[in-house]
Structures are given as C-alpha cells and as structure tokens.
N, C-alpha and C positions, 0 to 999 in steps of 0.2 A: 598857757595858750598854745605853746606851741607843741605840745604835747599832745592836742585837741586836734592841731592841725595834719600831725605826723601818724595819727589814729584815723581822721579823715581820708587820708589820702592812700592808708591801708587798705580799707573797706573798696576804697576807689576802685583801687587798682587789683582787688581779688574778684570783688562779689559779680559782676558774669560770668567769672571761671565757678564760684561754690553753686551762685544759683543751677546754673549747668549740672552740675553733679547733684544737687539735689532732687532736682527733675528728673535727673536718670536714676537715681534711687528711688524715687516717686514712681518712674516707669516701671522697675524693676519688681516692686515693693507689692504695688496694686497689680501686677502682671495684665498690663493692657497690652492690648493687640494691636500689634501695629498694622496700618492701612493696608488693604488685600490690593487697591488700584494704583494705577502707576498714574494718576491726576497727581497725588502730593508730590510726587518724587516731580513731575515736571513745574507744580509751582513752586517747588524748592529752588530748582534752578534757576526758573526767571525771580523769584527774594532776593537768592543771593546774588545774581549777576550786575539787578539791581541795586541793591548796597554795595557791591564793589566798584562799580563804574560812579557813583556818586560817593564814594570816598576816595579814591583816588581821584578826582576832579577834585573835591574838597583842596585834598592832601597838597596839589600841584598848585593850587588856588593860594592858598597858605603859605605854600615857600613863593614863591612867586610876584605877590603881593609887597610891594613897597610904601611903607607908611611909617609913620613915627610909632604907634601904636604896634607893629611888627613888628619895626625896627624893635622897641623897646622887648616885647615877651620875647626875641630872639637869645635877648644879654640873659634871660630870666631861667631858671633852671626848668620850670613848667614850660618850655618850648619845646624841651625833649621827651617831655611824658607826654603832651600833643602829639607829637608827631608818633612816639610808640604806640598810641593807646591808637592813632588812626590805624596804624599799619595792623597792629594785633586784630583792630576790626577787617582789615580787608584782608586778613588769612582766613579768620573766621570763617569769612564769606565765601572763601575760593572755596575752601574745606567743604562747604555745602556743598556748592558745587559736585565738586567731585566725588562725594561720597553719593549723591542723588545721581548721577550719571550713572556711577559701580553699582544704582540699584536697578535698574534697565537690562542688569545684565543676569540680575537673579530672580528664582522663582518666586514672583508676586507674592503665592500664596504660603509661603514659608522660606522666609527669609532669613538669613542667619544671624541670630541674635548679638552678634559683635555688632552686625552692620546696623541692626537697629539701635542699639547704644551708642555709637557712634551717631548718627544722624538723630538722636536726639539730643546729644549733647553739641555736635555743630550747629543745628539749626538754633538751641537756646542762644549756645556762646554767640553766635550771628549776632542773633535778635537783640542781645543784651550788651556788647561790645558798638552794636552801633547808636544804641541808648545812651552808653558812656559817651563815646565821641558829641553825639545833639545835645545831649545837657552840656556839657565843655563847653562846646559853641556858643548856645544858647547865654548861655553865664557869661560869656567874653563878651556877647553882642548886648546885653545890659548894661554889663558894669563893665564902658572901655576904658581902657590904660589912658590916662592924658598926661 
C-alpha cells in the first residue's frame, strides 16, 4: 500500500512538469505556428496574473487559518508538499507572465523559437500546476481531517 502511495505522489509531483514537455514536443513535432497577434500574449498575462493573485490568497489563506483540521495537516508532512506544490504554481504563473510581456518586445510575426518553447511550456506548466493545487484542495474539502 504504501508503495501505491509513494508511486502516487510521484506522478503528483512530476506530471505538469512531463505534460509540459510533452506539449512542447507535441509543439515541436507537428511544427505549428505560433500566433502572429499579440491578443494571446496579452491574455496570457491576464491567466497568469490571475492564477497568481488567487494562489497566493489561497497560500496566505492556508498559513493563516487557525483550525484543528490546520492545526492538524500542519504536524502532517503533506503540509509541506501544499505549500510547495502552491508556491511552484505561482512561479509557474509569474513565468507566464513574464515571458508574455518579453513577447511585446519581439516581432509578432516571427518570434524566436526559444521564446515560443518557453511560453508553451509556461503557460502548460501554469495551467497544470494550478490543476495540482484545486484537486489538493478540492480533496482536503471532501475528505476533512477530524
């Protein structure tokens, strides 16, 4: 069982780094184009600035929060993968940010393929690190610690 659980919490703790890399070999592979307008690059921005202001609320929510059920996952060693797994989503998210900013600054229509590798693998890791954190959530707020 507990071998099931230590496999579980592998997969956890990789797959929106691999899905990421899969996509950007996906991106790579099929050689699509990346968008000519600079609309994505600004609702990247507002994604990510989104998911980082509502994870750090989260995150502050969380340490802040005084309860027995807190109190309790705080003694639990899954208090510290919480708290990592929120913070790796809000780099995630900054990372968006900023690499959709640094696209403002280059030409639309042929943009340098680093930068598109990168902004497809931020916006995944984004999109899928803040998946990790709301399943987390969602699963403590079902099944609470009594």
């Amino acid at each position: 069982m507990e071998e099931t659980d230590d496999m579980n919490r592998l997969v956890e703790q990789f797959f929106p780094y691999l899905l990421s890399i899969l996509l950007v070999g996906a991106y790579l592979f099929f050689g699509v184009d990346f968008p000519k307008c600079r609309d994505v690059l600004s609702a990247s921005i507002t994604l990510g600035a989104v998911f980082t202001g509502f994870l750090a609320t989260l995150k502050s929510i969380i340490i802040s929060v005084n309860s027995p059920a807190i109190d309790h996952l705080r003694t639990l060693k899954f208090w510290g993968v919480l708290l990592s797994y929120l913070q790796q989503a809000i780099w995630a998210s900054l990372g968006l940010c900023i690499i959709s900013m640094i696209g403002f600054f280059l030409n639309p229509l042929t943009p340098p393929q680093l930068f598109c590798v990168l902004w497809v693998f931020l916006a995944s890791s984004a999109i899928f690190t803040f998946l990790r954190v709301s399943n987390l959530i969602m699963k403590m707020l079902r099944n609470p610690i009594r």
